[in-house]
ROPA-705069 format. One record per residue: residue number from 1; residue in one letter; x, y, z of N, C-alpha, C in turn. Coordinates in Angstrom, 3 decimals, padded with zeros to 6 digits. Example, Ala and Ser with C-alpha at 12.3 -4.5 7.8 and 13.67 -1.06 7.14 Angstrom:
! ROPA-705069
R   i aa      n_x      n_y      n_z     ca_x     ca_y     ca_z      c_x      c_y      c_z
R   1  A  013.190 -005.690  007.800  012.300 -004.500  007.800  013.200 -003.300  007.800
R   2  S  012.850 -002.250  007.080  013.670 -001.060  007.140  012.900  000.030  007.870
This chain:
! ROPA-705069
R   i aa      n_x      n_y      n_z     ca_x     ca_y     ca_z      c_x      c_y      c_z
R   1  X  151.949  135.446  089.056  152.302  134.302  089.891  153.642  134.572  090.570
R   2  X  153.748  134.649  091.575  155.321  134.453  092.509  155.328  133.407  092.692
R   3  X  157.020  133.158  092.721  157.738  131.824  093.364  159.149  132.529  093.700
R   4  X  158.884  131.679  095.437  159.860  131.797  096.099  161.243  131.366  095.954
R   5  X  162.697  131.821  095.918  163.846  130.925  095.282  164.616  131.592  096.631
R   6  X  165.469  130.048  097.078  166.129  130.455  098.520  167.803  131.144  097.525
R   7  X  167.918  132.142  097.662  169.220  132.462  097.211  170.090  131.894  097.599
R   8  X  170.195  131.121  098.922  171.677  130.457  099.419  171.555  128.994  098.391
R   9  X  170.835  128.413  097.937  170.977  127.395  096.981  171.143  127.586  095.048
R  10  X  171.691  126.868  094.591  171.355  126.650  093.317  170.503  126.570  092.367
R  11  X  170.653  127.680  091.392  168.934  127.351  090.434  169.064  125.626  090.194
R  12  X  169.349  125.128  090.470  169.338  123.436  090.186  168.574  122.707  091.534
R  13  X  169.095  123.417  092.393  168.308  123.012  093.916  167.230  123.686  093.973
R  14  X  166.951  124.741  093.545  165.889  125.418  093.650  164.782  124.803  092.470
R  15  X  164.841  124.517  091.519  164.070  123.747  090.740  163.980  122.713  090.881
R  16  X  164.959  121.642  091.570  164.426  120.222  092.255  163.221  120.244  093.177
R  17  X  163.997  121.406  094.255  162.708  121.301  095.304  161.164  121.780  094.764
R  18  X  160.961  122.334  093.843  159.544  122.806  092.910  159.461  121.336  092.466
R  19  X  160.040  121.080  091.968  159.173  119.916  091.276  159.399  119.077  092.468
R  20  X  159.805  118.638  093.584  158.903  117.925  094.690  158.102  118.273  095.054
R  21  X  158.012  119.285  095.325  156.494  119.918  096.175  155.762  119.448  094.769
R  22  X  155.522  119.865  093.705  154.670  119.481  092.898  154.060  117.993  092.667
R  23  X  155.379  117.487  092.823  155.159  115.726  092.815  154.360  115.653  093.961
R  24  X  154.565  116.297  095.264  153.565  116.216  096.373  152.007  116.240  096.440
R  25  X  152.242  117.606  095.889  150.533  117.658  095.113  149.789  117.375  094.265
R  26  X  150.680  116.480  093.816  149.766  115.541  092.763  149.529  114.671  093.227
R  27  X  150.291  113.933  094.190  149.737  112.817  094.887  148.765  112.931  095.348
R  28  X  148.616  114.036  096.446  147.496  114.442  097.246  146.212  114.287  096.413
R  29  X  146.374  115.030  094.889  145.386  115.459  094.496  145.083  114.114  093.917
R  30  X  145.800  113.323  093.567  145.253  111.961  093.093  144.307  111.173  094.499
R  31  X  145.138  111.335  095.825  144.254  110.455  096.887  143.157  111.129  097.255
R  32  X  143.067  112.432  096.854  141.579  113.413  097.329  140.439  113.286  096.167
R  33  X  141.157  112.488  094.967  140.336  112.263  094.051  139.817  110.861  094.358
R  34  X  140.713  109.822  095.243  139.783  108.214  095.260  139.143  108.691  096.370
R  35  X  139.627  109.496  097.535  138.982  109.716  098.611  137.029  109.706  098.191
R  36  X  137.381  110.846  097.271  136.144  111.541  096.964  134.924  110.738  096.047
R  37  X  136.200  109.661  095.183  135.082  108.624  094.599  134.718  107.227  095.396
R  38  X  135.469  106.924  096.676  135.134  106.262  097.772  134.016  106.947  098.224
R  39  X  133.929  108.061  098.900  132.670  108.792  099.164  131.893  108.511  098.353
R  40  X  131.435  108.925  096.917  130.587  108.920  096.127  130.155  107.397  096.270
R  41  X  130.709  106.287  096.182  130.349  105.327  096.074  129.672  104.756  097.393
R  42  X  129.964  105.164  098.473  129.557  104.497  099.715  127.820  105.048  100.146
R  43  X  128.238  106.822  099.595  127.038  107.031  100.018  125.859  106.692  098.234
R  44  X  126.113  106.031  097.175  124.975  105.365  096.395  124.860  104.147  097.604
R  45  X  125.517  102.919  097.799  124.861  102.325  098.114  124.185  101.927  099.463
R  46  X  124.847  103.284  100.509  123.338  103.551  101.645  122.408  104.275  101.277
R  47  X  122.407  104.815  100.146  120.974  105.582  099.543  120.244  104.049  099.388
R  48  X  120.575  103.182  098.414  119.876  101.808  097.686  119.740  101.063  098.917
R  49  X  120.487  100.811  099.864  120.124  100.254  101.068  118.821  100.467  101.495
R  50  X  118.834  102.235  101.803  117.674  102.755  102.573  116.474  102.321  101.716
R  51  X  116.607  102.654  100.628  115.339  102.585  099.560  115.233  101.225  099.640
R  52  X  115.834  100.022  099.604  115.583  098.396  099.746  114.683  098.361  101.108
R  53  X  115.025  098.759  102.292  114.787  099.020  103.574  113.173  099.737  103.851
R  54  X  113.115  100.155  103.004  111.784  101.499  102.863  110.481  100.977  102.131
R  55  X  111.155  099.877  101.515  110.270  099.386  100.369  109.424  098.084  100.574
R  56  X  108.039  098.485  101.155  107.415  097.698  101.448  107.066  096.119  100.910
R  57  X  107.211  095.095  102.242  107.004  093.439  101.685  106.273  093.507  100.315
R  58  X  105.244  094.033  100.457  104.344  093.436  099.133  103.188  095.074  099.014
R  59  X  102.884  095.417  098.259  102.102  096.798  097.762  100.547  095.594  097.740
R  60  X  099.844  096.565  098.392  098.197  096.304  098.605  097.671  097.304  097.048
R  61  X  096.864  096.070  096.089  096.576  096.934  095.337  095.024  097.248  095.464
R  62  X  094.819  098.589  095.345  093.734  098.824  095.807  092.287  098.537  094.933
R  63  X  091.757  098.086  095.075  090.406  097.638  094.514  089.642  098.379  094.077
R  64  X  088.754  098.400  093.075  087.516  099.730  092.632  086.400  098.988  093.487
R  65  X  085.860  099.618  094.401  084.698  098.882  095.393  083.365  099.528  095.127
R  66  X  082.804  098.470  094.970  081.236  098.673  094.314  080.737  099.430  095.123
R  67  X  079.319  100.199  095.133  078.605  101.164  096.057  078.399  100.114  097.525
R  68  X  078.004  098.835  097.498  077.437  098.172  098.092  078.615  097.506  099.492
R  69  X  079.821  097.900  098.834  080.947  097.391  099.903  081.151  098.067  101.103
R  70  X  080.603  098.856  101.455  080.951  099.516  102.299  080.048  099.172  103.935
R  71  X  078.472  098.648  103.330  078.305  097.846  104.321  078.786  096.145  104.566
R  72  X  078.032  095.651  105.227  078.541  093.745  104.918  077.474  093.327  103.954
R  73  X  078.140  092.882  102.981  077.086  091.930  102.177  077.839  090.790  101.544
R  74  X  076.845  090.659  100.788  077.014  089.034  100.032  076.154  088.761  098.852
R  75  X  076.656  087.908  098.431  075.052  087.834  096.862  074.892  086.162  097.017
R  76  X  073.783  085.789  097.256  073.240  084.900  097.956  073.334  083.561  096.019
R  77  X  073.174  082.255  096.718  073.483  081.644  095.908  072.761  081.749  094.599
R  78  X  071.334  082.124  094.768  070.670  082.381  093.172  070.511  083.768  092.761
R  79  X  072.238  084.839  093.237  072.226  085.882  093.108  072.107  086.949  093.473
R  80  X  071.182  087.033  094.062  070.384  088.409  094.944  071.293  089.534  095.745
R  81  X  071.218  090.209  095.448  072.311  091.325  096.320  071.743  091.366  097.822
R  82  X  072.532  091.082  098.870  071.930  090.704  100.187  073.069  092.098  100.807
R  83  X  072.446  093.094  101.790  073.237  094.334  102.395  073.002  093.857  103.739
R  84  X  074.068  094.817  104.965  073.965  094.679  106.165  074.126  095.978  106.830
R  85  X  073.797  096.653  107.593  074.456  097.689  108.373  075.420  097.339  109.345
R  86  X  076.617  098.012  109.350  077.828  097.803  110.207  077.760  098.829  111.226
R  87  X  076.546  099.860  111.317  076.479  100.426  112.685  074.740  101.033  112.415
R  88  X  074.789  101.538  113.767  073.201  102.180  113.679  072.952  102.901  112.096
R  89  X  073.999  104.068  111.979  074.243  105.000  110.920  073.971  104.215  109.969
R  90  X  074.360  103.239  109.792  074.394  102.410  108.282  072.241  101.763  108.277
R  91  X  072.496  101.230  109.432  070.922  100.862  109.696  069.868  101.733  109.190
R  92  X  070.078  103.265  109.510  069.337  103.942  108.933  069.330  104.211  107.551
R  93  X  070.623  103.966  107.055  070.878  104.505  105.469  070.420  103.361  104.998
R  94  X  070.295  102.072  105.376  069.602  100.868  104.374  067.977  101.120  104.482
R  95  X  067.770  101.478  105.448  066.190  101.647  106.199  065.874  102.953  104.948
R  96  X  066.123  103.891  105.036  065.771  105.253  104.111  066.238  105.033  102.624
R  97  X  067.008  104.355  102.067  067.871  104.826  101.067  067.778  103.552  100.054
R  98  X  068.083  101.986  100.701  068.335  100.982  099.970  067.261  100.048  100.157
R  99  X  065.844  100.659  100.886  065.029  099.743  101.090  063.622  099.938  100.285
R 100  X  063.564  098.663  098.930  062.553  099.615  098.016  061.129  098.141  098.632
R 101  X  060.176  098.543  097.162  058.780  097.781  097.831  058.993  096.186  097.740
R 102  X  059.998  096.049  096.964  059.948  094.308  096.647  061.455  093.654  097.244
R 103  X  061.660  094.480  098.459  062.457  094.033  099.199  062.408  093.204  099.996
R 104  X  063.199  092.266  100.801  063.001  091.863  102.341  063.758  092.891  103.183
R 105  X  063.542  092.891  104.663  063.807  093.464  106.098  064.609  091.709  106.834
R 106  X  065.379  091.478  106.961  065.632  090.853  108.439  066.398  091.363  109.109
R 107  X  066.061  090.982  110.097  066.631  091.544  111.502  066.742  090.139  112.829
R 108  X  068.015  090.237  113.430  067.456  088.722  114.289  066.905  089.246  115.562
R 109  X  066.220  088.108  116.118  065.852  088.708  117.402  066.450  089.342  118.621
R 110  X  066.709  090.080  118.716  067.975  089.605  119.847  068.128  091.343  119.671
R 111  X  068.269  092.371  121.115  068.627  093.749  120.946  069.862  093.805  120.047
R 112  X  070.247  094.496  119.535  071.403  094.950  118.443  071.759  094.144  117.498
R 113  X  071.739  094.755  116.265  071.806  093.776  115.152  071.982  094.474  113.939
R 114  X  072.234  094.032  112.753  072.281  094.445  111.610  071.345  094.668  110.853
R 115  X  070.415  095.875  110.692  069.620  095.842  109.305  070.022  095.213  108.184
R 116  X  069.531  093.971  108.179  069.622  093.413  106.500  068.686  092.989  105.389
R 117  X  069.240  093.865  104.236  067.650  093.874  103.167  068.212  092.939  101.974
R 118  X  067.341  092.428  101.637  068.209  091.474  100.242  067.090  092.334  099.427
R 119  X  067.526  092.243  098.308  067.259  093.211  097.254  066.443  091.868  096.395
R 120  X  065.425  092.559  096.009  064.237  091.602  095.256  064.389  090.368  096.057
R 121  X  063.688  090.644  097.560  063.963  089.409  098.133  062.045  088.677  098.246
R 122  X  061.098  090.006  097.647  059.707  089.606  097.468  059.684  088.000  096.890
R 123  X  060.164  087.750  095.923  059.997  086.881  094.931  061.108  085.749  095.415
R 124  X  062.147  085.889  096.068  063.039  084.969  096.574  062.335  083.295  096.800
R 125  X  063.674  082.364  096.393  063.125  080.922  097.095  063.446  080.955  098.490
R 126  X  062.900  079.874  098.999  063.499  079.675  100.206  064.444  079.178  100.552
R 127  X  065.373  078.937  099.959  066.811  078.719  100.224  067.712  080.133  100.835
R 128  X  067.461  081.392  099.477  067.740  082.437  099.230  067.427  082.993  101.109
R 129  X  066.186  082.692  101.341  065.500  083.725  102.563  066.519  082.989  103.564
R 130  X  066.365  081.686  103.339  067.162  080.785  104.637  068.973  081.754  104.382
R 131  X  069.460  081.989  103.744  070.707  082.682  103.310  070.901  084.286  104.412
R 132  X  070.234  084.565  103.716  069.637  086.039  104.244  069.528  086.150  105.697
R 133  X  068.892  085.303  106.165  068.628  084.924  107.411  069.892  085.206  108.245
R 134  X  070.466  083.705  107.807  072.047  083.176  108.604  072.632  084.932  108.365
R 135  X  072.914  085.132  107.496  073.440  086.790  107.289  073.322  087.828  108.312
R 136  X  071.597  087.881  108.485  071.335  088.594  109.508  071.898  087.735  111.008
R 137  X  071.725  086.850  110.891  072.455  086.382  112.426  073.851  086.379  112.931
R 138  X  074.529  086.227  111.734  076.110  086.102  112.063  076.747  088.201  112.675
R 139  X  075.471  088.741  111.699  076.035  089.952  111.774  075.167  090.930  112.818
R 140  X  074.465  090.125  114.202  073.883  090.523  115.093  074.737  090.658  116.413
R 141  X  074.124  091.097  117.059  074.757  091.173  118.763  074.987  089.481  119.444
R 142  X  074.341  088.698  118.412  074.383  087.147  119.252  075.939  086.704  119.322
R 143  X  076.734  087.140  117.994  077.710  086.662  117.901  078.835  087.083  118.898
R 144  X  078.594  088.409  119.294  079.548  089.236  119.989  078.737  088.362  121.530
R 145  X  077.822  087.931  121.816  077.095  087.502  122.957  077.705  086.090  123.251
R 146  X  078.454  085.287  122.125  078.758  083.577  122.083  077.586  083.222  121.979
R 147  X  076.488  083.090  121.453  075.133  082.069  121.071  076.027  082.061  120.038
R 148  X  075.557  080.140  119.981  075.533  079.767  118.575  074.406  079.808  117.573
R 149  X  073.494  080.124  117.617  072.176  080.223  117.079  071.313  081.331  117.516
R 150  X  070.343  081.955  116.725  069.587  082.704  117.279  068.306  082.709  116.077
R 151  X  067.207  083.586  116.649  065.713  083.385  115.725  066.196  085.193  114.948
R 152  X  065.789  084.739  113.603  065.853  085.505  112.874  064.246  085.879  112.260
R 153  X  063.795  087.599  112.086  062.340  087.492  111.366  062.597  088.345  110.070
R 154  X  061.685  087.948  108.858  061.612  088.631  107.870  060.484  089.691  107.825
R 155  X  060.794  090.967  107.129  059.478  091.506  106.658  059.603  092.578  105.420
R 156  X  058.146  092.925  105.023  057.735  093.653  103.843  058.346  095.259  104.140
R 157  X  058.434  096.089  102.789  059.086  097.407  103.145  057.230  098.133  104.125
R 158  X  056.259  097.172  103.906  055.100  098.475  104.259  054.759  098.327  105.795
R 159  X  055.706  097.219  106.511  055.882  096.635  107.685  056.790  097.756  108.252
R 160  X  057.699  098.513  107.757  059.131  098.812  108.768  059.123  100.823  108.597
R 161  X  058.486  100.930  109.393  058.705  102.452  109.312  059.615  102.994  110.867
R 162  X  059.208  104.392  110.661  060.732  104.885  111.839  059.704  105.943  112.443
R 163  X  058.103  106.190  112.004  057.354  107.268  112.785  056.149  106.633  113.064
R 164  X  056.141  106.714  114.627  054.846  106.765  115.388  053.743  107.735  115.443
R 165  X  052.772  107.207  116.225  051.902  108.695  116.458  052.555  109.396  117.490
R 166  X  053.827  109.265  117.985  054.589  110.277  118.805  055.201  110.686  118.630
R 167  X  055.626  110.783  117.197  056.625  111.204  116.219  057.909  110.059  115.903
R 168  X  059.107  110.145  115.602  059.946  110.094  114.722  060.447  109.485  115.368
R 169  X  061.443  107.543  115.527  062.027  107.225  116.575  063.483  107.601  116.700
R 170  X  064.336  106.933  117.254  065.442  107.308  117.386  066.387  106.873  116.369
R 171  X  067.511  106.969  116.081  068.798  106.453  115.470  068.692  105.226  115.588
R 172  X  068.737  104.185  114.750  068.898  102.897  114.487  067.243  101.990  115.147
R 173  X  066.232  102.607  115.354  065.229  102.151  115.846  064.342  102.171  114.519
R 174  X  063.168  101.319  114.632  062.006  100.743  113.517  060.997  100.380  114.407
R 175  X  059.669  100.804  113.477  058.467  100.343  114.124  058.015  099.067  113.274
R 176  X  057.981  098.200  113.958  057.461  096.806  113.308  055.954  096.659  113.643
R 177  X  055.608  096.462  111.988  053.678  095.505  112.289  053.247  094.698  111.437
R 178  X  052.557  094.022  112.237  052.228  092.689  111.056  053.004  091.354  111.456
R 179  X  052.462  090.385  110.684  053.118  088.877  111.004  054.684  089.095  109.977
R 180  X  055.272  088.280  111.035  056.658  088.171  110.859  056.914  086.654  110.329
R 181  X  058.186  086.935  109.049  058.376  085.197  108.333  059.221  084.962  109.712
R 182  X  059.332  084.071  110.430  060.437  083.349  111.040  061.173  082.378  110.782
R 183  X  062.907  082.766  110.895  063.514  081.510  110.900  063.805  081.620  112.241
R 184  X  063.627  080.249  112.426  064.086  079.500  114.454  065.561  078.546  113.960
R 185  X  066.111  079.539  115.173  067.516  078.626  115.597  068.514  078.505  114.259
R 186  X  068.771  079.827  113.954  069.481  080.156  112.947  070.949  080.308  113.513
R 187  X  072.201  078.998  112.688  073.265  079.011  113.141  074.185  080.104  112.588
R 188  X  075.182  080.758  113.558  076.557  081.728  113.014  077.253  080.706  112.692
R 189  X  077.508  081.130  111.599  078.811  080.762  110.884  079.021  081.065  109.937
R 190  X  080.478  082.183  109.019  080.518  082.272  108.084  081.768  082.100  107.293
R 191  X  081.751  081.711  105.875  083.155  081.582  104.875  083.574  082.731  103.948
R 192  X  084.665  082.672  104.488  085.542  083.919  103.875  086.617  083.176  102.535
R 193  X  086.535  083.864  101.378  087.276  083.049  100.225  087.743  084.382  099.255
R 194  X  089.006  083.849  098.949  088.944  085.205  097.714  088.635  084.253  096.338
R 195  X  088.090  085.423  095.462  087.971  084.841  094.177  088.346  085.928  092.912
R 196  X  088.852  085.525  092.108  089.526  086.641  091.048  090.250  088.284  091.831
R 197  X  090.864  087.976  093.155  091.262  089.064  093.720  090.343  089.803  094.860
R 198  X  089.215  089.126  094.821  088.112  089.997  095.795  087.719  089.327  097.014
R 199  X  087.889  089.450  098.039  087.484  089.027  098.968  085.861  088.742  099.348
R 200  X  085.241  087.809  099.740  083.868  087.842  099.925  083.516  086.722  100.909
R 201  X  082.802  087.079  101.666  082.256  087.096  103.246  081.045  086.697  103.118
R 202  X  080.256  084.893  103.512  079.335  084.520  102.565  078.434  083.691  104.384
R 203  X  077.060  083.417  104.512  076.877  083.097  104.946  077.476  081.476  104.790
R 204  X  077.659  080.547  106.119  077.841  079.044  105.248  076.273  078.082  104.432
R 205  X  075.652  078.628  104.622  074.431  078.024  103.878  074.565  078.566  101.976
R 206  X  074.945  079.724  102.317  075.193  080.072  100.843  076.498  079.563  100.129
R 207  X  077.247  079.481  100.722  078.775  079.118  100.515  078.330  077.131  099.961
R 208  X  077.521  076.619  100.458  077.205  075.170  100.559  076.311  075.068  099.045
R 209  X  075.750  076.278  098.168  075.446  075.447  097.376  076.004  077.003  095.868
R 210  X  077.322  077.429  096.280  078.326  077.710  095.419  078.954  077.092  094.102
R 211  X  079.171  077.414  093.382  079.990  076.792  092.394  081.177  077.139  092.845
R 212  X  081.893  076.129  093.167  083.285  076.414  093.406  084.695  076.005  092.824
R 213  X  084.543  076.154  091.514  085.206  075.478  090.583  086.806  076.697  090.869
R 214  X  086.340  077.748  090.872  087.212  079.007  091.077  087.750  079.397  092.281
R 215  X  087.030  078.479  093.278  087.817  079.050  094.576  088.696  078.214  095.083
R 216  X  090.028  078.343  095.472  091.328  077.150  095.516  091.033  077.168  097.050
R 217  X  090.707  078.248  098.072  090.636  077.841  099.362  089.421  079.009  099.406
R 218  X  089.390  078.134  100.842  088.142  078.909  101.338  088.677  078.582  103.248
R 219  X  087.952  079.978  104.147  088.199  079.304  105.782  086.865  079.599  105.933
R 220  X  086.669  078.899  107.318  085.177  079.019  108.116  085.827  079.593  109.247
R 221  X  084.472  080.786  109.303  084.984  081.367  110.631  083.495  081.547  111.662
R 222  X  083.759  081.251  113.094  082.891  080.500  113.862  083.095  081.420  114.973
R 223  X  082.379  081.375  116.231  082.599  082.017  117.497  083.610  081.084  118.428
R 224  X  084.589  082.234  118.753  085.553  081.372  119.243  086.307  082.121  120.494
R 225  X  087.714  082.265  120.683  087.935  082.598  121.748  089.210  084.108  121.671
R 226  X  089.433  083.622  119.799  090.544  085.105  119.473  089.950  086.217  118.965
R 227  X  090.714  087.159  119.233  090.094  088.615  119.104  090.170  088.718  117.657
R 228  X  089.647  089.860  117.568  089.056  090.229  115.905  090.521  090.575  115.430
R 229  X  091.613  091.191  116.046  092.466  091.114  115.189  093.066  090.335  114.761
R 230  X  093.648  089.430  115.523  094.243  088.195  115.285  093.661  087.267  114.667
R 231  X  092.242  087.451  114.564  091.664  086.345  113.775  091.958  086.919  111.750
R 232  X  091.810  088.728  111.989  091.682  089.289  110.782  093.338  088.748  110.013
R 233  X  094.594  088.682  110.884  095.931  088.187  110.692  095.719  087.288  109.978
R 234  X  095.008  085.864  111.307  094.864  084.428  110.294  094.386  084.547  109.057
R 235  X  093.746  085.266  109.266  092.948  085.171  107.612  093.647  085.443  106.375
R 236  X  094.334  086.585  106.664  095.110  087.238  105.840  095.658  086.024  105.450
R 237  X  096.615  085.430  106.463  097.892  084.912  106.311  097.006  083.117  106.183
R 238  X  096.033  082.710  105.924  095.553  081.396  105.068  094.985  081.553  103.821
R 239  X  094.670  082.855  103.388  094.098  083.259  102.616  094.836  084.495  101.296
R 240  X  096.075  084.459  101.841  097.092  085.284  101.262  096.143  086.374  100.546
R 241  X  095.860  087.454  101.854  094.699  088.346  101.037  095.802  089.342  102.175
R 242  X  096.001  090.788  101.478  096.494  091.723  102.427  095.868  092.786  102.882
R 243  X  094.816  093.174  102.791  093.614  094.088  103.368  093.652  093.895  104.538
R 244  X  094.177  093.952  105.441  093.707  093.571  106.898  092.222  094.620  107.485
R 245  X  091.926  095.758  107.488  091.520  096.577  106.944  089.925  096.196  106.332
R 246  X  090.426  095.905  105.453  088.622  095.141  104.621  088.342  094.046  105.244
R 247  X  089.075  093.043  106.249  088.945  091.939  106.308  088.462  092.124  107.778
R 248  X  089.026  093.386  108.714  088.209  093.330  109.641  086.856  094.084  109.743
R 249  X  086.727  094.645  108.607  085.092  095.554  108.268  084.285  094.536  107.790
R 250  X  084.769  093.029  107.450  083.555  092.309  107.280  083.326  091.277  108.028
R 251  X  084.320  091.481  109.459  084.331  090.577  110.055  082.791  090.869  111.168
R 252  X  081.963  090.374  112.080  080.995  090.937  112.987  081.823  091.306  114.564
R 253  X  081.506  091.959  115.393  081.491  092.044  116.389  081.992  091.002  117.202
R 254  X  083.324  090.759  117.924  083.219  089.362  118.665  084.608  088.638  118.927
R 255  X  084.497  087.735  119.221  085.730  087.036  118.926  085.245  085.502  118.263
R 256  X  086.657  085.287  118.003  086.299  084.027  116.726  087.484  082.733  116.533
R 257  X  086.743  082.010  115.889  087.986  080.703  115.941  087.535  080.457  114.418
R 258  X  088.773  080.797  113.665  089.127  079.937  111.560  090.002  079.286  111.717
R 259  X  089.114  078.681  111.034  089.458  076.772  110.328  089.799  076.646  109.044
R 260  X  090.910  076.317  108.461  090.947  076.391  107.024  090.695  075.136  106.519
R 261  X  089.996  075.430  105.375  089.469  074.186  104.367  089.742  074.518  103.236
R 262  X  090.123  073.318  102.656  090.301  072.953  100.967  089.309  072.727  100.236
């Protein structure tokens, strides 16, 4: 170690001025030490800021979704698993895949529409078929058209095939034969409610003879004049459901006006 000593001064002056400079650098080293725990501290709490900032209103928890969710359905008031196709693609996969012998077929009248099969719908009451029905109508081209009503027909799986004697039809097409069940002047309208966390999308005929001991709200949603997103918002936000997402995959084609009811 060297240290400098001015010979024109006194070892007494010369050891004062060392221990100032020293007293100097301790100061320093004391203010480079709050400096440094000022730093430390400023940047924790813009880290916790950012992370407060980052951290989404509310976490969507995600649901285990049955095989059957993925098209539109519903389970009709005395049960019955009722499906829909949400595009041609789906039309065909209910047509080939989910359509057995003691099924129903409806379809409403009207070009474009939803294949919808209710499952053991052979044996169904007629309440059940009247259900099914409204189902198939809300989730047809009428709704996206503004009819409030439209004719809906039922039929057997040995009624609905997809090959002619000219072969094989197209994507989302069926060959129909035979007498058709008809419902005439079947109204759109359907209720959206959560129950134990699940959202479910019900014709209103089925919704009308519900047990509803479990459901605190319920909305009706009708043909109206707001777009599908904004209607999927309202919903959310009367229905404190956050899927926006699921809520517009079960919404139909269209625009719409919800009404909330108690």
């Amino acid at each position: 170690m060297e240290i400098e000593i001015d010979f024109t001064e006194s070892a007494q002056d010369n050891a004062n001025a060392y221990y100032q400079k020293a007293k100097k650098l301790a100061q320093k080293k004391q203010g480079a030490e709050r400096a440094i725990g000022d730093l430390k501290k400023s940047l924790k709490e813009l880290s916790e800021k950012k992370a407060v900032e980052k951290k989404p209103k509310q976490l969507i928890e995600k649901q285990k979704r049955e095989w059957y969710e993925k098209f539109h359905w519903f389970f009709t008031s005395n049960g019955l698993l009722v499906i829909g196709g949400r595009d041609s693609h789906q039309n065909e996969l209910l047509n080939g895949k989910h359509f057995d012998d003691n099924d129903l077929f409806f379809h409403a009248n009207i070009f474009g529409g939803s294949v919808t099969i209710m499952k053991g719908g052979i044996d169904s009451p007629p309440e059940a078929r009247e259900e099914a029905a409204q189902f198939a109508a809300c989730n047809s081209s009428a709704w996206k058209d503004g009819l409030n009503t439209v004719d809906v027909y039922a039929m057997k799986r040995n009624q609905v095939s997809k090959s002619t004697s000219k072969g094989s039809l197209g994507t989302g097409s069926f060959l129909l034969s035979g007498e058709r069940e008809w419902h005439r002047n079947v109204q759109l309208a359907l209720v959206m409610f959560v129950k134990e966390g699940k959202l479910f999308t019900v014709p209103s005929s089925a919704f009308s003879r519900f047990e509803k001991s479990k459901i605190e709200k319920h909305i009706i949603v009708r043909i109206g004049k707001d777009k599908k997103s904004d209607a999927a918002k309202y919903v959310s936000k009367l229905l404190s459901y956050d899927d926006l997402d699921y809520i517009m995959q079960q919404l139909p084609p269209g625009s719409f006006k919800v009404s909330a009811e108690k």
